[in-house]
C-alpha positions in Angstrom: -67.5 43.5 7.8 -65.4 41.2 9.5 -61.5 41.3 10.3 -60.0 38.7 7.8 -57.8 35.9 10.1 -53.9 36.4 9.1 -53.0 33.4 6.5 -51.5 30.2 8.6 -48.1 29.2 8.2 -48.0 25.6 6.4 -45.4 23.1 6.6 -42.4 23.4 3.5 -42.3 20.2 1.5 -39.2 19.4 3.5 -41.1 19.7 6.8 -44.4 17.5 5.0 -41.2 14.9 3.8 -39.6 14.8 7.7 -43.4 14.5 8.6 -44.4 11.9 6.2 -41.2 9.8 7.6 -41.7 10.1 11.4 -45.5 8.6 10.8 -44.4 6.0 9.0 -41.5 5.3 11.3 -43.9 5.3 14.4 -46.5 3.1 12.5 -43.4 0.6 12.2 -42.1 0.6 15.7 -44.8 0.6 18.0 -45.1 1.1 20.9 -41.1 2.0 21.1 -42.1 5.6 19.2 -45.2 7.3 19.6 -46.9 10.9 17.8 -48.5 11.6 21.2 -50.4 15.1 19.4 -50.7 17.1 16.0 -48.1 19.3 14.0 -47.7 22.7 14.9 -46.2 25.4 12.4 -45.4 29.0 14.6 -45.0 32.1 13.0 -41.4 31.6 12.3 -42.3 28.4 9.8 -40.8 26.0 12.6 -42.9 22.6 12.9 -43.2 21.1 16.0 -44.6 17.6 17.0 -45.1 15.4 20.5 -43.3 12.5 20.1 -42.9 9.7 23.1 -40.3 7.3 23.7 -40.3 3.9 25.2 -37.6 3.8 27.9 -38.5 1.1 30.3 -36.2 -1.4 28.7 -32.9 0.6 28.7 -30.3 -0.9 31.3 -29.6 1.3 34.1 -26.0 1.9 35.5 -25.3 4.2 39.0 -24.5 7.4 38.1 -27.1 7.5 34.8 -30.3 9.3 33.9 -33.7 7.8 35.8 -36.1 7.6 33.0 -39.8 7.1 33.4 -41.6 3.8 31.5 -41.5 6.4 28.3 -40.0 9.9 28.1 -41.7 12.6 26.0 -40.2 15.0 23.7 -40.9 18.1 21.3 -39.4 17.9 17.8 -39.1 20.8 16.0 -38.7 20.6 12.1 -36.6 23.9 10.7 -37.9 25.6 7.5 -34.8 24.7 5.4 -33.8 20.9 4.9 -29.9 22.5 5.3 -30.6 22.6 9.5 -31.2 19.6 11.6 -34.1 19.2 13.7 -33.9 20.1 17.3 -35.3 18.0 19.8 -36.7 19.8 23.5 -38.0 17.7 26.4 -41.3 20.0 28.1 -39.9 20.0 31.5 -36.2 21.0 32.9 -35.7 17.3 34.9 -32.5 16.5 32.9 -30.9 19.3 33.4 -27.4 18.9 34.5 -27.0 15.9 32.2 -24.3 15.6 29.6 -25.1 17.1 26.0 -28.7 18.5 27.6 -28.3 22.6 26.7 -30.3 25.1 28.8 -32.1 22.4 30.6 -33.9 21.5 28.1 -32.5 21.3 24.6 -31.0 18.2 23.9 -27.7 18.4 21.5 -27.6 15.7 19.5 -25.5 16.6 16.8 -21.9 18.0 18.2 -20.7 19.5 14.7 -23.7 19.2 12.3 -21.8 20.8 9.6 -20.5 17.7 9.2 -23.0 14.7 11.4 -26.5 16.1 9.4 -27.3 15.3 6.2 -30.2 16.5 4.5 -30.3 13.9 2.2 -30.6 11.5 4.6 -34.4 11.8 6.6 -35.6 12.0 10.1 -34.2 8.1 11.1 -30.9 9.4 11.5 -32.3 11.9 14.3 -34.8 9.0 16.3 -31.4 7.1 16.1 -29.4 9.8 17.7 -32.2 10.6 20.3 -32.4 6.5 21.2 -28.6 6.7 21.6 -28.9 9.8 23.5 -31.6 8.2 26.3 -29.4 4.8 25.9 -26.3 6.6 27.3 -28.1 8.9 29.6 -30.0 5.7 31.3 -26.0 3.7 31.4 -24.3 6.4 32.5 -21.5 6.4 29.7 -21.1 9.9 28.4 -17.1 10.9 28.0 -17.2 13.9 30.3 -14.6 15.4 27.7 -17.3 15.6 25.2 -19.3 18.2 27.4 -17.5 20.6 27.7 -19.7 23.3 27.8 -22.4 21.8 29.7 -21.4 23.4 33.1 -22.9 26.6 31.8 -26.1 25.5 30.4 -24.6 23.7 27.1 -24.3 26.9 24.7 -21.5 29.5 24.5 -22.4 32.8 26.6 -21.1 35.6 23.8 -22.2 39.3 24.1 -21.3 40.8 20.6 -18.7 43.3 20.9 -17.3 42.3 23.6 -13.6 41.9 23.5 -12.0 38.3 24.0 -10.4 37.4 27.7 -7.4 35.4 27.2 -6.5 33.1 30.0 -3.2 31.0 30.2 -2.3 30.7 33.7 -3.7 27.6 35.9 -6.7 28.6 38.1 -7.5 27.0 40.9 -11.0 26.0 43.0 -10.5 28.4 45.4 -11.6 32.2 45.5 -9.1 34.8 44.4 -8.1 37.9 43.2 -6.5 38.1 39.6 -5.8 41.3 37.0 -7.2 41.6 33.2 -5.2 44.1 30.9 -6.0 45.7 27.7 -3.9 44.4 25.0 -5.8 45.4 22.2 -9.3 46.8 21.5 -9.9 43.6 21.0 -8.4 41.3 23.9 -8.0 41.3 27.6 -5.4 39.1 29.0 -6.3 37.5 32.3 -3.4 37.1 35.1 -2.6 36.2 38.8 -0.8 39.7 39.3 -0.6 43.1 37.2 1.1 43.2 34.1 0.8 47.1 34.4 -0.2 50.3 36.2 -3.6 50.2 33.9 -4.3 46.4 35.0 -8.2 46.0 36.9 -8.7 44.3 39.8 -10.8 41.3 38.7 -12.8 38.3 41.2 -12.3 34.8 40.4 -15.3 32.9 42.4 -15.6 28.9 42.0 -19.5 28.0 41.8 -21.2 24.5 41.0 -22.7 24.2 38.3 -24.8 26.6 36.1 -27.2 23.5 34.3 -29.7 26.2 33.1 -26.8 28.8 31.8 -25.9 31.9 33.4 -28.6 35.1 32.9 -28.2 38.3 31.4 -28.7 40.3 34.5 -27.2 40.3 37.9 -30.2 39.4 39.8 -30.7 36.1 37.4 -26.8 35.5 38.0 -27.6 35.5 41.5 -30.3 33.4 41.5 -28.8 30.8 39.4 -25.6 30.5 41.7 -25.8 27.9 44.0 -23.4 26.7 47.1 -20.4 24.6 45.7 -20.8 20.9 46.3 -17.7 20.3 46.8 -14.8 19.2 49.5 -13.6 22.4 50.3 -15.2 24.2 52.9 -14.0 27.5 51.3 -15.6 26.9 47.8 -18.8 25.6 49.9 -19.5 29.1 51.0 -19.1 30.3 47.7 -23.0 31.6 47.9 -24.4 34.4 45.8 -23.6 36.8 48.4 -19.9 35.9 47.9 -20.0 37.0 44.0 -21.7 40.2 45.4 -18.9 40.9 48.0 -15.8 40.2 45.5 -17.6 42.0 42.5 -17.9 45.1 45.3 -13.9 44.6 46.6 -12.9 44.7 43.4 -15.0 47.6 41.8 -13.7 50.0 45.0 -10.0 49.2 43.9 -10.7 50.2 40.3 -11.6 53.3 38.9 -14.4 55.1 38.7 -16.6 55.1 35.4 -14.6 51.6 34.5 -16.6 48.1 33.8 -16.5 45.7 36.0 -15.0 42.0 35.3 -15.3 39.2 36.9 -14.3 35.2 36.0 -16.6 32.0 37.3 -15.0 29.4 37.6 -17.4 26.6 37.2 -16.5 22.8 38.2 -17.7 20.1 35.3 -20.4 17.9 37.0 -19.1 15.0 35.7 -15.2 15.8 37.1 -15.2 17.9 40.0 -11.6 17.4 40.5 -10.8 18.6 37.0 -9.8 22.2 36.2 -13.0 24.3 36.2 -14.9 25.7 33.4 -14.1 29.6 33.0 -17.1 32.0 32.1 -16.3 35.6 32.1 -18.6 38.4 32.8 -18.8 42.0 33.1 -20.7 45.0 34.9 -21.4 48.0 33.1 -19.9 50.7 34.2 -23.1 52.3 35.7 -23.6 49.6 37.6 -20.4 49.3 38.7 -20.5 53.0 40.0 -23.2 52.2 41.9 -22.0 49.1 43.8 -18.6 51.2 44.2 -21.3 53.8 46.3 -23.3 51.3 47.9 -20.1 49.2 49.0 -18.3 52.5 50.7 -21.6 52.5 52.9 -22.2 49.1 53.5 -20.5 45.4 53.7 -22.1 44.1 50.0 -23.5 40.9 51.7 -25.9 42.9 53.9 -27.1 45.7 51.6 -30.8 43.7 51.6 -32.4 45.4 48.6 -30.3 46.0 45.2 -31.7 49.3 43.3 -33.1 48.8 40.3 -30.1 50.2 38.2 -27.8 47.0 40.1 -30.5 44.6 40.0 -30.9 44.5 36.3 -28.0 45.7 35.3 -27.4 43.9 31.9 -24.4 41.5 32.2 -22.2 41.4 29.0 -20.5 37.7 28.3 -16.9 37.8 27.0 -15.9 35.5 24.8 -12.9 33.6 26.5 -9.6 32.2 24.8 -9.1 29.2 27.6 -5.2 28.7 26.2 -4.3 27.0 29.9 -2.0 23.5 29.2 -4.6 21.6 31.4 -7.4 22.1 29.6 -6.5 23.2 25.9 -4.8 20.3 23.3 -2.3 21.6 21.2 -3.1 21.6 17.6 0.3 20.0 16.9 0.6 17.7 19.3 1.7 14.1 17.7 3.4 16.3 14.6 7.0 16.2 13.8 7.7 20.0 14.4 6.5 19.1 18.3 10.4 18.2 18.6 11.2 21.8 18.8 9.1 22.6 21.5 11.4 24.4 24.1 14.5 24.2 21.9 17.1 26.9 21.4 17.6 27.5 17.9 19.9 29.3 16.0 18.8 30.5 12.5 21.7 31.8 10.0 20.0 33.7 6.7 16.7 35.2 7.3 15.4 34.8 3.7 13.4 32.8 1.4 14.1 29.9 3.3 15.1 31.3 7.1 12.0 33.7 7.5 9.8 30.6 6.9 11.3 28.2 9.0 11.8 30.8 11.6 8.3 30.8 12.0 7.2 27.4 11.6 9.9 26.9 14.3 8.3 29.7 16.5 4.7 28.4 16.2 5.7 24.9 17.3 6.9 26.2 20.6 10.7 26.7 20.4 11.8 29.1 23.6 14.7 30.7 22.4 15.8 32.1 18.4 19.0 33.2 17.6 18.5 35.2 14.5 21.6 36.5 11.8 20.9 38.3 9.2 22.3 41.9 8.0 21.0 42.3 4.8 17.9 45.4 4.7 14.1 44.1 3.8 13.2 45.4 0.7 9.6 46.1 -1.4 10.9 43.3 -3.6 11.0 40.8 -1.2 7.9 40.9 -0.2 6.7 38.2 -3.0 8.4 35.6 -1.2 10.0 36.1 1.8 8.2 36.6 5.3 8.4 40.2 5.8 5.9 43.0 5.0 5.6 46.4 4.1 6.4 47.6 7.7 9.7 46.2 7.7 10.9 47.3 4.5 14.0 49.5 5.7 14.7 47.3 8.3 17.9 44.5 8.7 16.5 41.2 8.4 16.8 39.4 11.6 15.2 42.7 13.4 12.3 42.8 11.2 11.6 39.2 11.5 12.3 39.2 15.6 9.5 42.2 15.4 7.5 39.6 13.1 7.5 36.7 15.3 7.0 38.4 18.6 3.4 39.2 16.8 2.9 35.7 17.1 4.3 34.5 20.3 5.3 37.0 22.7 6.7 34.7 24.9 9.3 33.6 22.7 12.8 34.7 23.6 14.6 36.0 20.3 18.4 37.2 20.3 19.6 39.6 17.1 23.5 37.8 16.5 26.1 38.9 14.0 27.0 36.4 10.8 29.5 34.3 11.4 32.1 34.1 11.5 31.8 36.1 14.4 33.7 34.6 17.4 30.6 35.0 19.9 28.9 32.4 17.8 32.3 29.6 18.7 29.9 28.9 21.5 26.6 28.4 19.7 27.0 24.4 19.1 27.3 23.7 22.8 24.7 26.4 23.8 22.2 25.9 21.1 19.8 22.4 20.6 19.6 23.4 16.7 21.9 25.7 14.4 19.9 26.1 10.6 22.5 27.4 7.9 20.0 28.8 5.6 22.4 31.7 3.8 24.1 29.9 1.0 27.0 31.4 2.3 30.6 29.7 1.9 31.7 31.5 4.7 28.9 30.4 6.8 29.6 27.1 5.6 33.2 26.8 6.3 32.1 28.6 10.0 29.8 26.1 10.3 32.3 23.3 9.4 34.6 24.3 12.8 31.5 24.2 14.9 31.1 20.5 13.9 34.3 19.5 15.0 33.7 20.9 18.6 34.1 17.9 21.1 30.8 17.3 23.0 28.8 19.4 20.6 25.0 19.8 21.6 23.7 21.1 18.7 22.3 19.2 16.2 24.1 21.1 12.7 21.9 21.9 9.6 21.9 23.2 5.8 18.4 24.3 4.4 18.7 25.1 0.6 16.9 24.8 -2.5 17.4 24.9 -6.4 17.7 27.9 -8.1 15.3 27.2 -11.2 11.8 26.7 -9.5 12.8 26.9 -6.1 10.6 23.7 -5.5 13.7 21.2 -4.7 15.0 21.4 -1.7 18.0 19.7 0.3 18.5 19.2 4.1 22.2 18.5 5.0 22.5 17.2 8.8 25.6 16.5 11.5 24.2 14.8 14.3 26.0 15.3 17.6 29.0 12.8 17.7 29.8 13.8 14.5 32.9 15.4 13.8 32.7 15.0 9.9 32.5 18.5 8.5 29.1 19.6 6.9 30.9 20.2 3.4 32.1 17.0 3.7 28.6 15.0 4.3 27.2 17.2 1.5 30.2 16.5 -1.1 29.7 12.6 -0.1 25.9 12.8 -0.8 26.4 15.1 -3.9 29.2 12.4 -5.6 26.0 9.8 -4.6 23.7 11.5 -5.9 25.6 12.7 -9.3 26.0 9.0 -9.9 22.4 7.8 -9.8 20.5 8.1 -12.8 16.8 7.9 -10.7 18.2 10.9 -9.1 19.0 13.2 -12.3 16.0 15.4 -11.1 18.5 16.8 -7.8 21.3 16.9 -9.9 21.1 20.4 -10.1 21.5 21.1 -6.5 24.9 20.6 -7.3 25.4 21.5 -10.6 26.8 25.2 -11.2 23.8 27.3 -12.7 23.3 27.6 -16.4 22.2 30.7 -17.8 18.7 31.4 -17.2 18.8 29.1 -13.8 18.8 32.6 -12.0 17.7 35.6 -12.2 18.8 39.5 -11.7 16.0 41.3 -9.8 16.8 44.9 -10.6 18.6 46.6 -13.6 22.1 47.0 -13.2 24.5 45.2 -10.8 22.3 43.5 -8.4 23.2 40.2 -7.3 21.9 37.2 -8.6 19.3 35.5 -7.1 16.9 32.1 -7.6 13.5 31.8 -9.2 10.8 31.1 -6.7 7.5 32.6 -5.1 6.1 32.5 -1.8 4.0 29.5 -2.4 6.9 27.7 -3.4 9.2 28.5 -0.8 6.7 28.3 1.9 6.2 24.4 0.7 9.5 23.8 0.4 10.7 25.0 4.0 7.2 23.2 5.2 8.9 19.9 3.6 12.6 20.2 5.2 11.4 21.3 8.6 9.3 18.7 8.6 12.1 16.2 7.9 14.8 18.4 10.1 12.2 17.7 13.0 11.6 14.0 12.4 15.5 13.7 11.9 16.1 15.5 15.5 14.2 12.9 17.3 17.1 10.4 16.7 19.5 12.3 14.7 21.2 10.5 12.2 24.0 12.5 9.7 23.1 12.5 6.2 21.5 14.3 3.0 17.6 14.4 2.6 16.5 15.4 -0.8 12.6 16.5 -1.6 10.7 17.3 -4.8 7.4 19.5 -4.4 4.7 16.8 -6.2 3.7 19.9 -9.0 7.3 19.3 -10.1 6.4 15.1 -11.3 9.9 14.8 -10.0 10.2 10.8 -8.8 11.6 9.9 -6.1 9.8 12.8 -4.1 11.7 11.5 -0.9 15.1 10.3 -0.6 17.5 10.1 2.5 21.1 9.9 1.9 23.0 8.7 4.9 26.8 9.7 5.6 28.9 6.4 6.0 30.1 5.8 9.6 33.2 4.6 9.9 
């Protein structure tokens, strides 16, 4: 009785479509696109077929790919439609080239979430791999685009690893630098110690790592090469020399600990530019036993590595690059960009102050001046910016605590309300004051501060209706402006009172009717406005947005918005106080 042969994988009817397409596309485009051998299905369902490219009639530029008369490749059809197909080249010679991953893989769709569409057949990817060979052979690939390919073209991740975040410059040169725990879950990279428990930690430039990186310290130290570059220090920077700093660093840390260590890899297509950053680490095993070996022995000549060094599995952290050169801000072009080192004071950390406190944070403001007595409590929590942490807490502390969560290199002073006579200075100190505490005496408070001679600060009123909380007014005093804030908003009210397109903002200055607001608790509590935290959140989005396009050239006047669930028409309208 015989041994019965395991069934063979067939092709999915997407595969047999894809299939179907690619023979009749190489039957109309010969000899440009040649099936050089037959379809192979592995045990994982993946279909794989020789194809062969013509390539002796794309231009050539200096600096691009040399391609033979025709170029052969492996394309590999996935099981599932939902997942492009991947196309391999059976040898490592374009390695080193733009958008070429591990040496082989070429990466032909950047985000295929959104470039592949399974509707739409293999021409789309024979398209993408002529493109691919047509830019190689010319030379015109954006280095910008690559920007992993200095490490083999794929992310090097080690699950549960925690993430190194880097926002200092680093240079090309060798040095010495110092991660600290933050959190379980973060390690913060920087040129000295932030605290007694800080690690010694190398930063060693190499070229380029084309074929990626290892998992081992012997692979890492055969895949280093000698820098190419100009500086004779970074030219010596030889797999010995990652042995020797990984060692000087390890005796300088404690026993039993992991070892880090950063390479900083230059881009092959920009040497100049800031290098790549991959960061690594040692187990602690192995790190004990370089710690031994190095207290008998300069690293560099130890000859042999035991077996316990040699393959010591290296763990890949996943690496928040946050440095300036390097890293785009998401903002950047936005209107809240105009706070970006700005001083601001904020006066009523509520429904409206919390918000813009943050938005104001997150855009890069330096400094916050927050006033705010009143206590955080459980109540507030449906719309104002706090949580259950703060409840007990005075406002401006809890949202100072808040914010440094998300920026905690933001500089944030706790002020008393005005009209406290510290704050008589706060116009010529300040690039921004925000009255958000529909407080008269605020108001008046901020009225003097407007009449200041050589005022700095632009002045502002955030505030919104008290029905739906979905209106919202924006009441500004540009520097040179001596003309109270009551005033500009009394001008712009009388406007506004008058206009019969403008009946919807009417009641931003209409007294409140019964039912316009609301008592929170039983009892004598003070009235307050309807609103949740969706609608305040959009609101405050909506008169940041137009405080920050007004502080590019600030102009004094009234802007009035509607929230477009509210059908309210015009949604927009700018009110500007008359000069004289």
């Amino acid at each position: 009785m015989s041994k019965r042969k395991p069934p063979t994988a067939r092709p999915t009817g997407s595969q047999r479509r894809l299939l179907e397409e690619l023979t009749a596309l190489a039957a109309a485009h010969k000899p440009d696109l040649r099936l050089t051998g037959h379809p192979r299905t592995d045990a994982d369902g993946l279909v794989t077929i020789p194809v062969s490219v013509r390539t002796d009639t794309m231009p050539h530029a200096p600096g691009g790919l040399h391609l033979k008369d025709s170029e052969d490749f492996l394309l590999t059809l996935p099981a599932t439609p939902m997942l492009p197909p991947q196309v391999r080249t059976p040898h490592i010679r374009f390695a080193g080239t733009p958008h070429v991953l591990q040496g082989n893989r070429l990466c032909l769709y950047l985000d295929p979430a959104r470039e592949w569409d399974p509707a739409a057949g293999i021409a789309p990817v024979i398209n993408r791999l002529w493109q691919w060979l047509t830019d190689a052979a010319a030379g015109t690939f954006d280095p910008a685009t690559a920007l992993y390919h200095p490490v083999g073209g794929v992310l090097h991740h080690t699950p549960g690893t925690p993430t190194v975040v880097v926002r200092e410059p680093v240079s090309h040169r060798p040095t010495t630098a110092w991660l600290t725990q933050r959190t379980t879950d973060r390690l913060d990279l920087t040129s000295v110690p932030a605290d007694s428990h800080s690690h010694r930690t190398p930063i060693l430039p190499v070229d380029t790592l084309p074929l990626g990186a290892g998992s081992t310290l012997t692979e890492l130290l055969t895949l280093i090469h000698p820098a190419t570059a100009h500086d004779p220090q970074v030219a010596n920077a030889a797999p010995s020399a990652l042995l020797t700093a990984l060692a000087a660093s390890a005796l300088r840390n404690p026993d039993g600990t992991v070892q880090h260590f950063v390479l900083a890899v230059r881009h092959p297509a920009a040497p100049a530019a800031p290098p790549f950053l991959l960061a690594g680490r040692l187990p602690a095993q192995a790190a004990d036993t370089l710690r031994r070996l190095t207290r008998h022995a300069i690293p560099s000549r130890l000859g042999v590595l035991p077996d316990d060094l040699a393959h010591a599995p290296l763990a890949w952290c996943y690496l928040s690059d946050e440095r300036s050169e390097v890293t785009t801000r998401r903002d950047t072009l936005r209107p809240v960009r105009t706070f970006q080192d700005a001083h601001i004071h904020i006066w009523g950390c509520g429904g409206i102050g919390s918000w813009a406190a943050e938005m104001a944070v997150r855009a890069g403001a330096s400094h916050l001046t927050l006033s705010d007595p009143a206590r955080v409590t459980g109540g507030l929590l449906v719309r104002q910016n706090y949580t259950e942490e703060h409840i007990g807490m005075t406002k401006a502390t809890a949202l100072a605590s808040r914010l440094r969560t998300i920026r905690d290199d933001i500089r944030i002073d706790i002020a008393t309300p005005p009209p406290d006579p510290a704050l008589l200075t706060a116009a010529d100190d300040a690039d921004l004051i925000i009255d958000a505490t529909v407080s008269i005496t605020a108001g008046r408070f901020l009225d003097l501060l407007a009449q200041q001679p050589h005022r700095k600060a632009v002045l502002a009123q955030l505030a919104t209706d008290s029905l739906t909380a979905s209106l919202g007014i924006l009441t500004l005093a540009a520097p040179g402006t001596p003309t109270p804030l009551s005033a500009i908003d009394h001008t712009a009210g009388s406007h506004v009172l008058n206009d019969p397109s403008l009946e919807a903002y009417h009641a931003l200055w209409d007294e409140p009717v019964l039912g316009d607001e609301l008592r929170p608790t039983r009892g004598c509590s003070t009235p307050t406005f309807h609103g949740s935290a969706a609608d305040l959140m959009a609101t405050t989005a909506t008169l940041v947005n137009l405080l920050a396009t007004q502080m590019r050239h600030p102009v004094s006047g009234t802007h009035l918005c509607a929230q477009p669930h509210t059908g309210t028409s015009p949604a927009h309208r700018f009110i500007p106080h008359p000069t004289r």
